[in-house]
C-alpha atoms as a printed R data frame, in Angstrom:
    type eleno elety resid chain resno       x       y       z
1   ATOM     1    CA   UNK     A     1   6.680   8.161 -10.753
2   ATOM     2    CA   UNK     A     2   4.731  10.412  -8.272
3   ATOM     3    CA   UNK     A     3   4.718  14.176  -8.077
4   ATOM     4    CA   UNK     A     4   2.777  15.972  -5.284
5   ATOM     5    CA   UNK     A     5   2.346  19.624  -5.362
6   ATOM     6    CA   UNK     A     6   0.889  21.418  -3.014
7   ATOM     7    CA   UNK     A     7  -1.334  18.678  -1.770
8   ATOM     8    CA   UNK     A     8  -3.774  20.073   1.234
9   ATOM     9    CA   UNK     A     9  -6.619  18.331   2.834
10  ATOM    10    CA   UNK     A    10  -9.170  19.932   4.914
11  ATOM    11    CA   UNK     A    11 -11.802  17.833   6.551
12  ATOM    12    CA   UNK     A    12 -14.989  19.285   8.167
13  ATOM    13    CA   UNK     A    13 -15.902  17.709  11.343
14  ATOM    14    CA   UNK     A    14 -18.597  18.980  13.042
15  ATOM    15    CA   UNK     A    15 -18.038  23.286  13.335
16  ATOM    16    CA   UNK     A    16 -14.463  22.155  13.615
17  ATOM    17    CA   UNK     A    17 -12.189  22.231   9.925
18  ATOM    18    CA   UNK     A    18  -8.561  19.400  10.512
19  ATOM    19    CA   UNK     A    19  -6.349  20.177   8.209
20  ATOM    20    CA   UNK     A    20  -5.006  16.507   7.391
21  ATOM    21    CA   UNK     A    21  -2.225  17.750   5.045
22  ATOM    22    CA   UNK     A    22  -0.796  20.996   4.275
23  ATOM    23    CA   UNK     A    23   0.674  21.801   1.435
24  ATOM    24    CA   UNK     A    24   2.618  18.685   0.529
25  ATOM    25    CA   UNK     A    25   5.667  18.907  -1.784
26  ATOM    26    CA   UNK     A    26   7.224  15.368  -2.366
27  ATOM    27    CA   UNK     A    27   8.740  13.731  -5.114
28  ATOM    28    CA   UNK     A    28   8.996   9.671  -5.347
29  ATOM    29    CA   UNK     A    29  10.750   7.916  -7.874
30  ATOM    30    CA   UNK     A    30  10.383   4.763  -9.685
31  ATOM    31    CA   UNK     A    31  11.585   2.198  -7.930
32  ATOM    32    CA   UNK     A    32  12.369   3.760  -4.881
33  ATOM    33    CA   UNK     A    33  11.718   2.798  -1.149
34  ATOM    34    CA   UNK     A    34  10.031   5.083   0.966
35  ATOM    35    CA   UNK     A    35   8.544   4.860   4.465
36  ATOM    36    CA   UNK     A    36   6.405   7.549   6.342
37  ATOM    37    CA   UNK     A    37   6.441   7.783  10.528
38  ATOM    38    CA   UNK     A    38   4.549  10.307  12.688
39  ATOM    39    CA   UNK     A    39   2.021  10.715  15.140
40  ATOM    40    CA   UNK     A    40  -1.524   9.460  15.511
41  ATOM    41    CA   UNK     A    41  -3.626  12.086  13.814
42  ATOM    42    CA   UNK     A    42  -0.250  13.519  11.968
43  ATOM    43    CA   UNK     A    43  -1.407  12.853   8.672
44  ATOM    44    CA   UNK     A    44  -0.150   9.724   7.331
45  ATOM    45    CA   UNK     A    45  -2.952   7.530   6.370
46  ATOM    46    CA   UNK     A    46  -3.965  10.434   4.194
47  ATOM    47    CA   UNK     A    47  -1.266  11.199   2.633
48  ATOM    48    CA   UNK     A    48  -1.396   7.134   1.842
49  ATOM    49    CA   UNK     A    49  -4.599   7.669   0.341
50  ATOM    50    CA   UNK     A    50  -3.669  10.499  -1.477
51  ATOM    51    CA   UNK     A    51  -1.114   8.340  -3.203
52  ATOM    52    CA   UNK     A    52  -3.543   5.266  -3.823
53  ATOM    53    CA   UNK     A    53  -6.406   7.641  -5.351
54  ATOM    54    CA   UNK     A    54  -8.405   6.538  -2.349
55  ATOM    55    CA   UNK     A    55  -9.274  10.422  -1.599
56  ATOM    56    CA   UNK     A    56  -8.946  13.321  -3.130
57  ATOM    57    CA   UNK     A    57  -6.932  16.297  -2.487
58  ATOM    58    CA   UNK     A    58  -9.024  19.466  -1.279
59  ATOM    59    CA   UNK     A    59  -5.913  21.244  -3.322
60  ATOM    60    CA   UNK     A    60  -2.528  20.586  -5.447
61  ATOM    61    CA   UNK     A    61  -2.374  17.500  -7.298
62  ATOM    62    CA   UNK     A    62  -0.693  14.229  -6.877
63  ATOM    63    CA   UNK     A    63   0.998  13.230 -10.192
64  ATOM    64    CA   UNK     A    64   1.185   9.547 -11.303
65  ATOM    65    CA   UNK     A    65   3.709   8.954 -14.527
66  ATOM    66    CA   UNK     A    66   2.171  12.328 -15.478
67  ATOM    67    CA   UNK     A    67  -1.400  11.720 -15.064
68  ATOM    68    CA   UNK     A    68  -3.066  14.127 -11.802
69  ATOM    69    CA   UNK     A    69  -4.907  11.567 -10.062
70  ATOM    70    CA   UNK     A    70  -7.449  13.922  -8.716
71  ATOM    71    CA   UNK     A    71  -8.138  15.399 -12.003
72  ATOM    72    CA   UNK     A    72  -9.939  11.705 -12.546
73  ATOM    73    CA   UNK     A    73 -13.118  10.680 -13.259
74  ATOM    74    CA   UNK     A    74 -14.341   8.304 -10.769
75  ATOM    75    CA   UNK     A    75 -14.041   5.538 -13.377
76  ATOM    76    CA   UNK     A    76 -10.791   6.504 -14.715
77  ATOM    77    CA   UNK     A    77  -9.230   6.569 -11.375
78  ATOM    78    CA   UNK     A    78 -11.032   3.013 -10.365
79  ATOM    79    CA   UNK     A    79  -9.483   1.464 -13.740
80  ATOM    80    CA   UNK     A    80  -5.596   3.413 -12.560
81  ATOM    81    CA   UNK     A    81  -5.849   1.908  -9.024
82  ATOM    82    CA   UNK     A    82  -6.968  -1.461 -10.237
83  ATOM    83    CA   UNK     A    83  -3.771  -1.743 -12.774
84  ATOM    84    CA   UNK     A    84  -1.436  -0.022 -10.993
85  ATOM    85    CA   UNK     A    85  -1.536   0.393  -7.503
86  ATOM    86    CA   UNK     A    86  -1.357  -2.537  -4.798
87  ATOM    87    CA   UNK     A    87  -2.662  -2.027  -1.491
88  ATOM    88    CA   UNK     A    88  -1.914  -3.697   1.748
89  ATOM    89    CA   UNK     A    89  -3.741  -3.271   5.137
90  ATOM    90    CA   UNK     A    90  -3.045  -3.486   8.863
91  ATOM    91    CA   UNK     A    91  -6.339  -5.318   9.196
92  ATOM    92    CA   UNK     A    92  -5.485  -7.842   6.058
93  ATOM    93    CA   UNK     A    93  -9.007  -7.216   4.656
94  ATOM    94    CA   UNK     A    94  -9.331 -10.555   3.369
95  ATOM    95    CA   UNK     A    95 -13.322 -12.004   2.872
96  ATOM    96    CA   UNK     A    96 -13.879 -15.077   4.958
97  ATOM    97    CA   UNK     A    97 -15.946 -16.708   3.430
98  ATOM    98    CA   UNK     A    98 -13.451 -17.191   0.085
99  ATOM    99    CA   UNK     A    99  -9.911 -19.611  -0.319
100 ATOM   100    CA   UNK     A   100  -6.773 -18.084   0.104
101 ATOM   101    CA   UNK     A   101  -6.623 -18.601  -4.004
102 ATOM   102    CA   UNK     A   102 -10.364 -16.948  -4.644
103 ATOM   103    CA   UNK     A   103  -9.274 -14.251  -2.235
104 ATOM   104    CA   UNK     A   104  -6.347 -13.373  -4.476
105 ATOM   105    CA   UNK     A   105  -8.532 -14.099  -7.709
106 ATOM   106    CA   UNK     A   106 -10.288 -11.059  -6.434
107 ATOM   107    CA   UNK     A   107  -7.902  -8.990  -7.275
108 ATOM   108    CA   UNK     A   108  -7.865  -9.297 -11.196
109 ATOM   109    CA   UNK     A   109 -11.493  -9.729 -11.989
110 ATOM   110    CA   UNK     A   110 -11.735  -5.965 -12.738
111 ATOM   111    CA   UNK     A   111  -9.346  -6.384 -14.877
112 ATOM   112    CA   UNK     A   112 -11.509  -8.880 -16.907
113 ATOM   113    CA   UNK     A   113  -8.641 -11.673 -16.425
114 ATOM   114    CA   UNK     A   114 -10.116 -15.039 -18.063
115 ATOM   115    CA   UNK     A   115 -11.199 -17.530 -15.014
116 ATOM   116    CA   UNK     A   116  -8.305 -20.286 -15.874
117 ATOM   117    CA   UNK     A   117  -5.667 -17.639 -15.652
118 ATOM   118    CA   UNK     A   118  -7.133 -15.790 -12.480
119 ATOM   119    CA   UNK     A   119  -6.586 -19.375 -10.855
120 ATOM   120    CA   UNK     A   120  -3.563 -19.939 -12.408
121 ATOM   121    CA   UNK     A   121  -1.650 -16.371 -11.364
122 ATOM   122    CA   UNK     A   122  -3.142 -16.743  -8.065
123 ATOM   123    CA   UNK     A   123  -1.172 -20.232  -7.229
124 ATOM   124    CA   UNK     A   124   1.857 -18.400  -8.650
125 ATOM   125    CA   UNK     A   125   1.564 -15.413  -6.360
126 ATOM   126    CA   UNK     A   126   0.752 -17.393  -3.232
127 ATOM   127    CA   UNK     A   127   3.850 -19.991  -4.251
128 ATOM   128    CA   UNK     A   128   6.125 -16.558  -4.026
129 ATOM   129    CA   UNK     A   129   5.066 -15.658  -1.074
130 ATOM   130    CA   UNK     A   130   5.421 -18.890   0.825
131 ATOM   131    CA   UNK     A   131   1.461 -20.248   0.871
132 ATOM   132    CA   UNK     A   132   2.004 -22.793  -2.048
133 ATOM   133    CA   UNK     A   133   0.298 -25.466   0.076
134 ATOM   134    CA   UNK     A   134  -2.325 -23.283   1.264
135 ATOM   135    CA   UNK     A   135  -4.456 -22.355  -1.482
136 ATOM   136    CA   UNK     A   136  -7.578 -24.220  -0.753
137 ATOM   137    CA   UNK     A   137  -7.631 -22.628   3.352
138 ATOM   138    CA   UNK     A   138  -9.695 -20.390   4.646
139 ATOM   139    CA   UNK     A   139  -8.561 -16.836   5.839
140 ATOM   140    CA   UNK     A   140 -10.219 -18.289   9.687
141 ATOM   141    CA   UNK     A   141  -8.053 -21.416   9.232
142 ATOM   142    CA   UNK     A   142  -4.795 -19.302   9.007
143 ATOM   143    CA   UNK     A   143  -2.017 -17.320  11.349
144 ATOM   144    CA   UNK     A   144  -2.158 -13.445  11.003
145 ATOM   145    CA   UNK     A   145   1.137 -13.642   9.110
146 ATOM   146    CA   UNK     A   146  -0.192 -16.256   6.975
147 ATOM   147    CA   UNK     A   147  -3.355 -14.288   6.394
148 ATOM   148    CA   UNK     A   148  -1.126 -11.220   5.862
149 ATOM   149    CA   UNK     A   149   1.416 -12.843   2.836
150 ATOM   150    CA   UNK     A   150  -2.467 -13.723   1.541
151 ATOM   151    CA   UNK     A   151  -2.623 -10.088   1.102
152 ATOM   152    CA   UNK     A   152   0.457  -9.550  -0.263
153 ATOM   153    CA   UNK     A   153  -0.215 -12.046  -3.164
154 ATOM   154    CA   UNK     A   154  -3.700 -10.427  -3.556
155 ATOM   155    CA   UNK     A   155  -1.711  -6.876  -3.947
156 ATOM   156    CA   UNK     A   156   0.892  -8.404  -6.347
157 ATOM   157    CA   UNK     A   157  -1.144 -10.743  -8.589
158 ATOM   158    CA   UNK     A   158  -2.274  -8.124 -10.956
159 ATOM   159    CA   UNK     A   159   1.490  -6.906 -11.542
160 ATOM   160    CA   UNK     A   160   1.533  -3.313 -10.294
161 ATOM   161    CA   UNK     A   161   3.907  -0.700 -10.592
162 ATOM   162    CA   UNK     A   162   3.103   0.638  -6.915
163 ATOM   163    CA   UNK     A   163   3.054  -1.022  -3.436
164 ATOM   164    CA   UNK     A   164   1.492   0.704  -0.828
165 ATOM   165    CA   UNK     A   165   1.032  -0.895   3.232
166 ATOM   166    CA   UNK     A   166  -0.466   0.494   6.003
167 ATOM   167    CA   UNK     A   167   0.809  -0.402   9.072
168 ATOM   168    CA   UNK     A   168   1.333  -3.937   7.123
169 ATOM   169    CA   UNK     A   169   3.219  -5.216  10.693
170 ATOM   170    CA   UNK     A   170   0.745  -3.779  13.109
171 ATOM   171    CA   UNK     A   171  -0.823  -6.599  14.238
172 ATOM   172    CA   UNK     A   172   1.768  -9.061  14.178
173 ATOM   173    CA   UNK     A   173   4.223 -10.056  17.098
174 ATOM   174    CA   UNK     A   174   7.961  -9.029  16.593
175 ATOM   175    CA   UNK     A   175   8.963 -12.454  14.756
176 ATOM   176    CA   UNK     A   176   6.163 -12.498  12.167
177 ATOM   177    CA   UNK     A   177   6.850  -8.923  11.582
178 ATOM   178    CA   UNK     A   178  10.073  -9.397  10.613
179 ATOM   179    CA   UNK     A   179   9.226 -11.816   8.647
180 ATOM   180    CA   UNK     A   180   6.397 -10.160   6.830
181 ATOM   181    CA   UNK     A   181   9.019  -7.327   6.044
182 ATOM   182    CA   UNK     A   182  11.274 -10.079   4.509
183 ATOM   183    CA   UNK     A   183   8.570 -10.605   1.885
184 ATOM   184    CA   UNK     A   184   7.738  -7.135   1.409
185 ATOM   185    CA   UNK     A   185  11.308  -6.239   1.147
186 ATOM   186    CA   UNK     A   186  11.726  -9.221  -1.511
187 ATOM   187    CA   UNK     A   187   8.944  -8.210  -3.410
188 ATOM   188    CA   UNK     A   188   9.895  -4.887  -4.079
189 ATOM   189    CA   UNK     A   189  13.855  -5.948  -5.024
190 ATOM   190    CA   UNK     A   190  12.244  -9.005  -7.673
191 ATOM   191    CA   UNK     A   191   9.470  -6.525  -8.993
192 ATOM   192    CA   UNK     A   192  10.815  -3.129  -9.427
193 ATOM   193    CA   UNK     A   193   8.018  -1.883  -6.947
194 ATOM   194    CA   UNK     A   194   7.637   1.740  -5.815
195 ATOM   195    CA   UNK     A   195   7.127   0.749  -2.313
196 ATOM   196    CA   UNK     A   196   5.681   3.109   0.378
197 ATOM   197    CA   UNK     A   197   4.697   1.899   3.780
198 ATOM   198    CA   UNK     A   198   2.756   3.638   6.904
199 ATOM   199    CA   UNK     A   199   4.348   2.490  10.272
200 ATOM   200    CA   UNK     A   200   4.746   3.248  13.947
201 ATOM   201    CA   UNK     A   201   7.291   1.169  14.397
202 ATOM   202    CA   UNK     A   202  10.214   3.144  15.087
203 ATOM   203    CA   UNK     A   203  12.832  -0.626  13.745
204 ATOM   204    CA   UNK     A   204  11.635  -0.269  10.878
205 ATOM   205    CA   UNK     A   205  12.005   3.233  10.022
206 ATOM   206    CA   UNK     A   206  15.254   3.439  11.459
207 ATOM   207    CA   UNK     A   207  16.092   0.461   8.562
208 ATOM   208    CA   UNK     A   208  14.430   2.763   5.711
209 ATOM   209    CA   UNK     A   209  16.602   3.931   3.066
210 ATOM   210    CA   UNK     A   210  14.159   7.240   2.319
211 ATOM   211    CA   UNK     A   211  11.889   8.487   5.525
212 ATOM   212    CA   UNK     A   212   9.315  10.644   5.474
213 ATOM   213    CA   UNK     A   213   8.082  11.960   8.883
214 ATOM   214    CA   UNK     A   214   4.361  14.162   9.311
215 ATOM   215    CA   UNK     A   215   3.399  16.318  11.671
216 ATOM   216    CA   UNK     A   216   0.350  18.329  11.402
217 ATOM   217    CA   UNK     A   217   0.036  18.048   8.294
218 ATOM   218    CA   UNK     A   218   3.694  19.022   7.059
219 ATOM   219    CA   UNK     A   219   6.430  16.540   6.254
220 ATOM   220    CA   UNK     A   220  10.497  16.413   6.539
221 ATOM   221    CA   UNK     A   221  12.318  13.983   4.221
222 ATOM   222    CA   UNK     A   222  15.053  12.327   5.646
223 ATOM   223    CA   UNK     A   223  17.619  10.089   3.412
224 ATOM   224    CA   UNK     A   224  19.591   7.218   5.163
225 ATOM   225    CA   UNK     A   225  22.667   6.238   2.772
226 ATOM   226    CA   UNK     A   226  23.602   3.942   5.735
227 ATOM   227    CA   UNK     A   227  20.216   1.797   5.280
């Protein structure tokens, strides 16, 4: 699924050069379940990004089912990320202004997905995820886990082959996290997902199966058979 070789990035800030990541080496299969802990600043959200096609490397290349993703032309690596690769957000990043069904819908109209059938797979995914009833709310007129499973659906409707969250849990109280992680968890198991999620949260790394821990830039791989 995903090769990374030698990833580095450098960002300029100011006079001042961060080196985000440095000089990456990871391998990530298909189907497998990885999570990635560290420190504010460590590197994590990049290397998240790196994965997504949501920034480029500044060098090495990050391999998707043989294809370098930085190699892409910007419209070539839109088209990959809109098939592919499912994205989930601390912040939910819903619009307000839409349904819980038209925020999902969202999702697949890159994809040129015929109007009846973006309303149609949109019911489906919300049904999975527990919002059958709430199709017609507003994102203002929901709980922050209810608002999050939104997201989930929106990142599952088009049928990707990769999940990746961002500190999915981080604004959730203890009990809604948990039960956000229940979907998550069932959503990769029912769709084959390579699943990668950001986190602080020391739980839930401790339950990963495969964890990935950056520091300044450099990462340790860690495999819990026990998980």
């Amino acid at each position: 699924m995903y090769e990374l070789r030698g990833v580095t990035k450098r960002y300029v800030r100011g006079k001042d050069a961060v080196q985000a990541l440095d000089g990456i080496d990871l391998t990530i299969g298909d189907g497998d379940r990885l999570v990635v802990q560290g420190p504010t600043g460590g590197g994590k959200s990049t290397l998240l990004q790196m994965l997504g096609g949501l920034d480029r490397p500044t060098s090495g290349e990050v391999v998707l089912d043989g294809i370098d993703l930085a190699s892409l032309s910007e419209a070539r690596l839109t088209r990959v990320r809109s098939e592919h690769i499912g994205f989930v957000f601390q912040s939910f990043n819903l619009i307000p202004t839409l349904t819980a069904q038209e925020n999902v819908e969202t999702a697949l109209v890159p994809l040129g997905v015929r109007a009846a059938e973006r309303r149609a797979r949109a019911a489906e995914a919300l049904e999975s995820v527990g919002l059958g009833e709430r199709l017609t709310h507003l994102p203002g007129e929901m709980s922050g886990g209810q608002q999050q499973r939104v997201a989930i659906a929106r990142a599952l409707v088009k049928r990707p082959k990769v999940l990746l969250a961002d500190e999915p849990t981080g604004n959730l109280d203890e009990s809604t996290r948990d039960e956000i992680m229940d979907v998550l968890e069932r959503m990769w198991k029912e769709h084959g997902l390579t699943f990668v999620m950001v986190t602080h949260d020391s739980a839930l790394a401790r339950k990963a199966s495969r964890l990935v821990t950056i520091r300044q830039g450099r990462i340790t791989v860690e495999e819990n058979t026990g998980a």
